[in-house]
C-alpha positions as CSV (number, residue, x, y, z in Angstrom):
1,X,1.4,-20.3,-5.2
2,X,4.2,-17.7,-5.4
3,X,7.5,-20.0,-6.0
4,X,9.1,-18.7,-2.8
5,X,6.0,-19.0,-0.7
6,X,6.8,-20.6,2.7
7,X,10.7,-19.3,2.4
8,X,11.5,-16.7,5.5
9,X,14.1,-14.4,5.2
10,X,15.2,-12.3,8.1
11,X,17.1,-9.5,7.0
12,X,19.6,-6.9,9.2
13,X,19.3,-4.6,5.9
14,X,20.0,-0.6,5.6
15,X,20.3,1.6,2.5
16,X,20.4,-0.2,-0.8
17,X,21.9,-3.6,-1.7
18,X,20.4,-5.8,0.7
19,X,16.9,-4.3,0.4
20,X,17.3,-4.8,-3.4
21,X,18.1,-8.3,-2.9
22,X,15.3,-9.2,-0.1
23,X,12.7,-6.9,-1.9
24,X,13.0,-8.9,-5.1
25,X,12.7,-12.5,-2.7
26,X,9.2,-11.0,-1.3
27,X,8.0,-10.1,-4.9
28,X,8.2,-14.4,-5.7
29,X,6.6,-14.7,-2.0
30,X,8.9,-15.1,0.3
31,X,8.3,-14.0,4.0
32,X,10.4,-10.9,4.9
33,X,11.4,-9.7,8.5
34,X,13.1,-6.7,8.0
35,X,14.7,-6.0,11.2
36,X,15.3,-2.2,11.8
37,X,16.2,0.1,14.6
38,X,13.8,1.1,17.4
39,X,12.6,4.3,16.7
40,X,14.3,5.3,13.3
41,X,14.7,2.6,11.4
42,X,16.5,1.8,8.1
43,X,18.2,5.3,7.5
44,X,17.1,4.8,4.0
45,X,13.8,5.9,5.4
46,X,15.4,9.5,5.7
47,X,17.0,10.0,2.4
48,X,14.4,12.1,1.0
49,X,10.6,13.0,2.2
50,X,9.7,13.3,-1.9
51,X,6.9,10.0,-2.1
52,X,4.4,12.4,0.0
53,X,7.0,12.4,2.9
54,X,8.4,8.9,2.5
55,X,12.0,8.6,1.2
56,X,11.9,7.7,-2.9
57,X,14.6,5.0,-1.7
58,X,12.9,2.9,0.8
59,X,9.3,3.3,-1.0
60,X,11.5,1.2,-4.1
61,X,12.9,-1.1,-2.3
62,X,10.8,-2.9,1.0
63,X,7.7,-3.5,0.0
64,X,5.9,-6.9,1.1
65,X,8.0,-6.6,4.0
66,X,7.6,-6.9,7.7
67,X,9.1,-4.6,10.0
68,X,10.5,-5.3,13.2
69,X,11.8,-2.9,15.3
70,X,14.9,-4.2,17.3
71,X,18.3,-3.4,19.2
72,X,20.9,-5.6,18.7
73,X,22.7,-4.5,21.8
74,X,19.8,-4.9,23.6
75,X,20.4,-8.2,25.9
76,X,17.1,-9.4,25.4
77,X,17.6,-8.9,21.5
78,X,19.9,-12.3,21.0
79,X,16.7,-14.7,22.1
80,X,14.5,-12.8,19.7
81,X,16.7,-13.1,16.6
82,X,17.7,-17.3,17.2
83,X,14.0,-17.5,17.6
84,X,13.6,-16.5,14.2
85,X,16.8,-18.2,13.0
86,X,15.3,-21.3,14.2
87,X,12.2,-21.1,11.8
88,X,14.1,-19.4,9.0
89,X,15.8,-20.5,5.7
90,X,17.6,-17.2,4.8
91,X,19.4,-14.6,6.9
92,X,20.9,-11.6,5.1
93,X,22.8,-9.0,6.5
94,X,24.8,-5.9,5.0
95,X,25.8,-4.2,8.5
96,X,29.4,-2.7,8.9
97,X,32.8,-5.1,8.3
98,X,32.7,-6.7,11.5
99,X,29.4,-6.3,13.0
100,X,27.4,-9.7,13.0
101,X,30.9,-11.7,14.0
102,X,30.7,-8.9,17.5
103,X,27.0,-9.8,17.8
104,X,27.8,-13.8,17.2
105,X,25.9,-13.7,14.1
106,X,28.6,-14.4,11.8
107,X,28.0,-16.8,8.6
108,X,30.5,-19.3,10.9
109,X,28.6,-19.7,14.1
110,X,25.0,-19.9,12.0
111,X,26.1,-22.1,9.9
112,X,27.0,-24.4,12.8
113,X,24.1,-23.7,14.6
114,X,21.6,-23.8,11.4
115,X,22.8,-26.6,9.0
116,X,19.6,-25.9,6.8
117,X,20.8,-21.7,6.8
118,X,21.8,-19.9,4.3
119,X,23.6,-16.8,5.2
120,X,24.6,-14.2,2.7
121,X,27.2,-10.9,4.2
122,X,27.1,-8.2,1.5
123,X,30.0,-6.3,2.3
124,X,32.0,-3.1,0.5
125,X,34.8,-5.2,-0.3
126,X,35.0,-8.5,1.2
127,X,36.1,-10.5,4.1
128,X,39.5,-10.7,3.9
129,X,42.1,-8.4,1.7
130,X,43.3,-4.8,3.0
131,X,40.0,-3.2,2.0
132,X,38.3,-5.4,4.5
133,X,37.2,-2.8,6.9
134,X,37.1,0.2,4.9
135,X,34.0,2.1,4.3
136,X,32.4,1.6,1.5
137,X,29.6,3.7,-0.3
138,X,28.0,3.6,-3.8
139,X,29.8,6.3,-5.4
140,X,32.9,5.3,-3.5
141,X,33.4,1.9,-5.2
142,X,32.6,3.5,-8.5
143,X,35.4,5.0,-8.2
144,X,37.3,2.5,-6.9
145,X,36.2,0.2,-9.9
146,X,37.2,2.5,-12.2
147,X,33.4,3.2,-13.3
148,X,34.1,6.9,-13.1
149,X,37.0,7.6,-14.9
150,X,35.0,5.9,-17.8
151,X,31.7,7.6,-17.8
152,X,30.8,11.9,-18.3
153,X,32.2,14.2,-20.6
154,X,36.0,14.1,-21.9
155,X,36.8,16.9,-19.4
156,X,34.4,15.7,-16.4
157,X,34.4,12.3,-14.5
158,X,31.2,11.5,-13.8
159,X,29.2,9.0,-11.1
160,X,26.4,7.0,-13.0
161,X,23.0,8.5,-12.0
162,X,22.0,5.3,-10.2
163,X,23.7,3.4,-7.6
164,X,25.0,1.1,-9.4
165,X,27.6,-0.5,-7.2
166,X,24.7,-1.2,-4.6
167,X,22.3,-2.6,-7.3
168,X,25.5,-4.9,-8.9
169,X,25.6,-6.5,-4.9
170,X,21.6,-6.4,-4.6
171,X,21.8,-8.3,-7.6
172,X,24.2,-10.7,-7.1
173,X,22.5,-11.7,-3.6
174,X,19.4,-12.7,-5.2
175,X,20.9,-14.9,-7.5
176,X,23.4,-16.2,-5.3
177,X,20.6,-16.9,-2.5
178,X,18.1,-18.2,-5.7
179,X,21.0,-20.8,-6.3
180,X,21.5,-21.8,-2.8
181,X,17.8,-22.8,-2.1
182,X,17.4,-24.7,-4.9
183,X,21.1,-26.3,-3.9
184,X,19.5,-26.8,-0.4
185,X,16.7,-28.5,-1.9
186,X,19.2,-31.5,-3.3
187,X,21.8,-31.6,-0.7
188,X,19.4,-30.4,2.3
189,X,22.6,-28.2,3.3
190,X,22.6,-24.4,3.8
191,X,25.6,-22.2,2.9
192,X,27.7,-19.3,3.7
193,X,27.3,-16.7,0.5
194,X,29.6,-13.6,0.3
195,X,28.9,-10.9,-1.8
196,X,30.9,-7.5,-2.0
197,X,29.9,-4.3,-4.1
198,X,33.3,-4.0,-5.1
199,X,33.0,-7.5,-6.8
200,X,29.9,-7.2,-8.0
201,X,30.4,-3.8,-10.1
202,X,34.1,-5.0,-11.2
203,X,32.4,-8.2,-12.8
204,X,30.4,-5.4,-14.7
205,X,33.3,-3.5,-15.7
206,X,34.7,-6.5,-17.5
207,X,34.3,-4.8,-21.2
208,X,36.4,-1.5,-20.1
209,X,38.9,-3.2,-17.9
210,X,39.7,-5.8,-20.6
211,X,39.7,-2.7,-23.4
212,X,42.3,-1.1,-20.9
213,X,44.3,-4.1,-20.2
214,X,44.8,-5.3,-23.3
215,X,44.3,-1.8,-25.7
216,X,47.3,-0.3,-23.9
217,X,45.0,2.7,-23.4
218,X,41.9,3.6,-21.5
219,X,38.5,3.8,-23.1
220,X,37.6,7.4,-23.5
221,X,35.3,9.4,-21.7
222,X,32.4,10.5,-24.1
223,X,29.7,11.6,-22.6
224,X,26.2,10.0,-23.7
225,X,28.1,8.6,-27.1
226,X,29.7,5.1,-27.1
227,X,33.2,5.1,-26.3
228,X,34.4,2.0,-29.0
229,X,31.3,2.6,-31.3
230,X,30.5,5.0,-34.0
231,X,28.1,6.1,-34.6
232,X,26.7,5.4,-31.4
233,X,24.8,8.5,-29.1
234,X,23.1,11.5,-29.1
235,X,22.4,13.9,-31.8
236,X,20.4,16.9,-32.1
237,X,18.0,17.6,-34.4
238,X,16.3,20.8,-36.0
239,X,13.4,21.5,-33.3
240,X,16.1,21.6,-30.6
241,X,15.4,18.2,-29.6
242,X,17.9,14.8,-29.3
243,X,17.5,11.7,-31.0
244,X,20.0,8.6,-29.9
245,X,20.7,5.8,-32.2
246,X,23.4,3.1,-32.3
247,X,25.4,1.6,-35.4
248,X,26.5,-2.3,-34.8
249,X,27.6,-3.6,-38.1
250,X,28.3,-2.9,-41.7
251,X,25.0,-3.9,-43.0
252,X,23.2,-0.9,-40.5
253,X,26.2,1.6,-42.0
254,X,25.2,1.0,-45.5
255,X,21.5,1.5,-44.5
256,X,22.0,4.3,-42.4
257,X,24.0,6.4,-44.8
258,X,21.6,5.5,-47.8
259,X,18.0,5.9,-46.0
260,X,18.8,8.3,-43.5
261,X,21.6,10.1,-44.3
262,X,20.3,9.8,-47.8
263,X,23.9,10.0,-48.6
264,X,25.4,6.6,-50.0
265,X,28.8,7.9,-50.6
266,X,29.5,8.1,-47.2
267,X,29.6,4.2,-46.7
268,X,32.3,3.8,-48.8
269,X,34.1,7.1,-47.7
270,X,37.5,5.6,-46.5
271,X,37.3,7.3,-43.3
272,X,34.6,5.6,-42.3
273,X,34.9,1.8,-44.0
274,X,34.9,0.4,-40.9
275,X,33.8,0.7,-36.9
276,X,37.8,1.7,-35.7
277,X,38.0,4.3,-38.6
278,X,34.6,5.5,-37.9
279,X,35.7,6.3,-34.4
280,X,39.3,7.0,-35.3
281,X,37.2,9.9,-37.4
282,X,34.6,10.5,-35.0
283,X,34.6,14.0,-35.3
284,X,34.7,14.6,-39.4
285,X,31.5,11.5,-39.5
286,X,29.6,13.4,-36.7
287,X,29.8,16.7,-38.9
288,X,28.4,15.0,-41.6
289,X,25.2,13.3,-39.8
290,X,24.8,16.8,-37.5
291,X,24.3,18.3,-41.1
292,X,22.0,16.5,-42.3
293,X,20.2,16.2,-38.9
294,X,19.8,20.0,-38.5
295,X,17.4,19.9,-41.2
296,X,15.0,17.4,-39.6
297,X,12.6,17.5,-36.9
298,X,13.1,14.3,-34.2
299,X,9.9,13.1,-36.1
300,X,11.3,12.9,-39.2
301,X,15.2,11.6,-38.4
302,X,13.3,8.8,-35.8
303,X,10.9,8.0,-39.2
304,X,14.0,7.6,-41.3
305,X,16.0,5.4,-38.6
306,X,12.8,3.5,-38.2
307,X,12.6,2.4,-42.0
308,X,16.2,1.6,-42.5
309,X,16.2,-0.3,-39.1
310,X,18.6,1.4,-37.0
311,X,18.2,1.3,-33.3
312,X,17.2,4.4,-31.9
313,X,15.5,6.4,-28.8
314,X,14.1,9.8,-28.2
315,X,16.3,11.3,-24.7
316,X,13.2,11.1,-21.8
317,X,13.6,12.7,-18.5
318,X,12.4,10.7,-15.8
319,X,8.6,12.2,-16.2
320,X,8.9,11.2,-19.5
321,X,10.0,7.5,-18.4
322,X,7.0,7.5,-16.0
323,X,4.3,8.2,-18.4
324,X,5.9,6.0,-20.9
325,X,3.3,4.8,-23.5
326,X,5.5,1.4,-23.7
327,X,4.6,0.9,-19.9
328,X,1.3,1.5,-19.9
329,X,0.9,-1.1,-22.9
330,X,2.1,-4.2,-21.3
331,X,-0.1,-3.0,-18.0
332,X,3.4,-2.8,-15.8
333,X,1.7,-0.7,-13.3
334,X,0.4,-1.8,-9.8
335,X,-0.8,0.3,-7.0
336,X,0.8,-0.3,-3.6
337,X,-0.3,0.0,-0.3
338,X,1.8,2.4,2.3
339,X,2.0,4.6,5.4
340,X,1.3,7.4,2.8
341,X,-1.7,6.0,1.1
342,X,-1.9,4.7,-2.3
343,X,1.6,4.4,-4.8
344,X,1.9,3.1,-8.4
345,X,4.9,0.9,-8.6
346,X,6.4,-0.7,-11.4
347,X,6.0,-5.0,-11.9
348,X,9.3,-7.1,-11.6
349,X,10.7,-7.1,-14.9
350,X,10.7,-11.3,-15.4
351,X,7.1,-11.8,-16.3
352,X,6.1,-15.4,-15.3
353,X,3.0,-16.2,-17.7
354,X,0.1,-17.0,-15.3
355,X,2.0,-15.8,-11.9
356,X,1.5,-12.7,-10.8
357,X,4.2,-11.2,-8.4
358,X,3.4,-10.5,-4.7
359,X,3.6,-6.4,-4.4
360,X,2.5,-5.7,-0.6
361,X,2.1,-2.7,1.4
362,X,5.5,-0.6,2.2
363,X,5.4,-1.2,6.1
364,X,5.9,1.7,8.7
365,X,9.0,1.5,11.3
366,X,8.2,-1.9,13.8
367,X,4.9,-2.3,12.0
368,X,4.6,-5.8,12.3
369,X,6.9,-6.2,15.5
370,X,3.6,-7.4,17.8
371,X,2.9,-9.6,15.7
372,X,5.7,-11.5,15.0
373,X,7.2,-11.2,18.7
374,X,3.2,-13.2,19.3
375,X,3.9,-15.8,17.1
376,X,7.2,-15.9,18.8
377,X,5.2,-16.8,22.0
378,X,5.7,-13.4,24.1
379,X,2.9,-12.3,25.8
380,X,1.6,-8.5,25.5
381,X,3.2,-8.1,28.8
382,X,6.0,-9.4,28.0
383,X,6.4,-7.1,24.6
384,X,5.3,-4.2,26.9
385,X,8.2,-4.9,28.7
386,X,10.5,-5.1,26.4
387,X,9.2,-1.9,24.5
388,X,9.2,0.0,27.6
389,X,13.0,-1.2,28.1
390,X,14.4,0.2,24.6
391,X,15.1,-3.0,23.1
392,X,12.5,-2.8,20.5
């Protein structure tokens, strides 16, 4: 038994953090209504057609799922939705600032109706503050968090390739809803969680904004290199190709500069004595190891880091991530079930010795909304009726 079988979620989720959260619940077994929009659905669906027409998005995010097509406005659409409440132990939603409270969904009235709840509102920035109702997308509260103005090159604020505000949240649900079930199970109480993106990612940022706050001065932008570290980053070898590697202590210097640098002088080089001077003389160290680099394949400079220990890794596209011979190894792949056909997606990453997650078919739009509107106790005629009316 999965540890979260018999747990049902029902989920007013779009786009990103909620998914991530409530995708990760059904992967330990819990029951999953996704409730989604007559007709189009999550608009996540739409982002891109590159999975063999399916959105790369969604098909990462909502498997093991059940999809029920739904309008909220509908006035039929309040019965369906306390029927499930009644039966269920988790309701997530990350709809617009404002939007459960209009529908009398709001973490206040469930929690009064549904001691034994637990309600989680991922928002872009909370429930209260002057932020409340703003708008708030991934790349948005980067930049709001200050991620932006730390990462890209010197000359050119970058966003992080993934959406990492939406993922911080996503994260930061699952915990928080983890906790609250297993707090349920000793108090037999429910609870109101609130999670924002702006939170989430600003607990992340706690290295940078402390530097900042306390360092008088904002970390540098540089680029794939480590702001505070030295050497720490990419450099480019003789075939044309990069190798990355990362410096943490004094021991790894002295290595690095006598096994791969083959240079021991360098250690001891007052420039470079310790991790602020190494930085402070970023560029005059980085001349040095580019040097000695440009006479190496990646083969060879990788061998070298390899004996002397240092940490290092070759720069893979994402094909090259895909095929990775690391993955195939541990036997990380599954195939999963979809409107498409057939998909490989990737194990959670917490292995459970002797459990094997739950990884389900990616459901269509209102797949499963007979059934569960059956086991609700309408009758076909009934859910004929209700279809032919718009409200699902």
């Amino acid at each position: 038994m999965l540890p979260l079988a018999g747990i049902t979620v029902i989920a007013l989720e779009q786009a990103v953090a909620a998914p991530f959260a409530t995708r990760q619940l059904a992967d330990l077994g819990a029951r999953v209504i996704k409730i989604e929009r007559p007709g189009a659905g999550d608009f996540a669906r739409r982002y891109d057609e590159t999975v063999r027409g399916m959105s790369s998005h969604f098909v990462w995010l909502n498997r093991s799922k059940e999809s029920l097509t739904l309008d909220l406005k509908h006035p039929e659409a309040e019965a369906i939705i306390h029927r499930l409440l009644t039966e269920a132990d988790v309701f997530i939603q990350n709809l617009a600032p404002g939007a459960v409270e209009r529908l009398g969904l709001g973490p206040d009235e469930l929690t009064a109706r549904y001691p034994r709840l637990i309600t989680c509102s991922i928002s872009g920035y909370g429930s209260s503050g002057p932020y409340r109702e703003k708008k708030a997308y991934d790349l948005l509260v980067q930049c709001e968090t200050g991620l932006v103005s730390i990462t890209g090159a010197p000359d050119t604020p970058s966003k992080a390739g993934i959406s990492a505000a939406d993922i911080a949240a996503g994260m930061y649900a699952y915990s928080g809803i983890l906790t609250a079930l297993y707090q349920r199970e000793r108090t037999g109480e429910g609870a109101a969680l609130e999670v924002s993106m702006f939170e989430a990612l600003g607990e992340w940022m706690g290295y940078p904004a402390y530097y900042a706050a306390y360092g008088g001065r904002e970390p540098p932008r540089a680029g794939a290199s480590h702001a505070t570290i030295a050497p720490y980053g990419p450099f480019r070898c003789a075939d044309g190709h990069e190798i990355n590697l990362g410096v943490q202590n004094e021991r790894e210097w002295e290595r690095f500069c006598a096994q791969v640098l083959q240079r021991p002088e360098v250690a001891s080089d007052p420039r470079f004595q310790t991790n602020v001077l190494r930085v402070a003389n970023r560029e005059a160290l980085y001349a040095i190891i580019n040097e000695v680099f440009g006479r190496l394949t990646t083969d060879d400079v990788a061998t070298r880091l390899d004996q002397a220990q240092i940490a290092n890794a070759r720069m893979n596209t994402m094909r090259e991530f895909w095929e990775h011979p690391q993955l195939n190894a541990r036997g990380r792949w599954r195939t999963v079930h979809s409107p498409v056909g057939s998909l490989r997606a990737l194990t959670p990453p917490v292995t459970q010795h002797g459990m094997e997650a739950r990884m389900d078919p990616i459901p269509a739009v209102g797949e499963h909304t007979d059934a569960i509107l059956t086991a609700l106790g309408y009758s076909v005629e009934q859910i004929s009726q209700l279809r032919a009316q718009g409200a699902i």
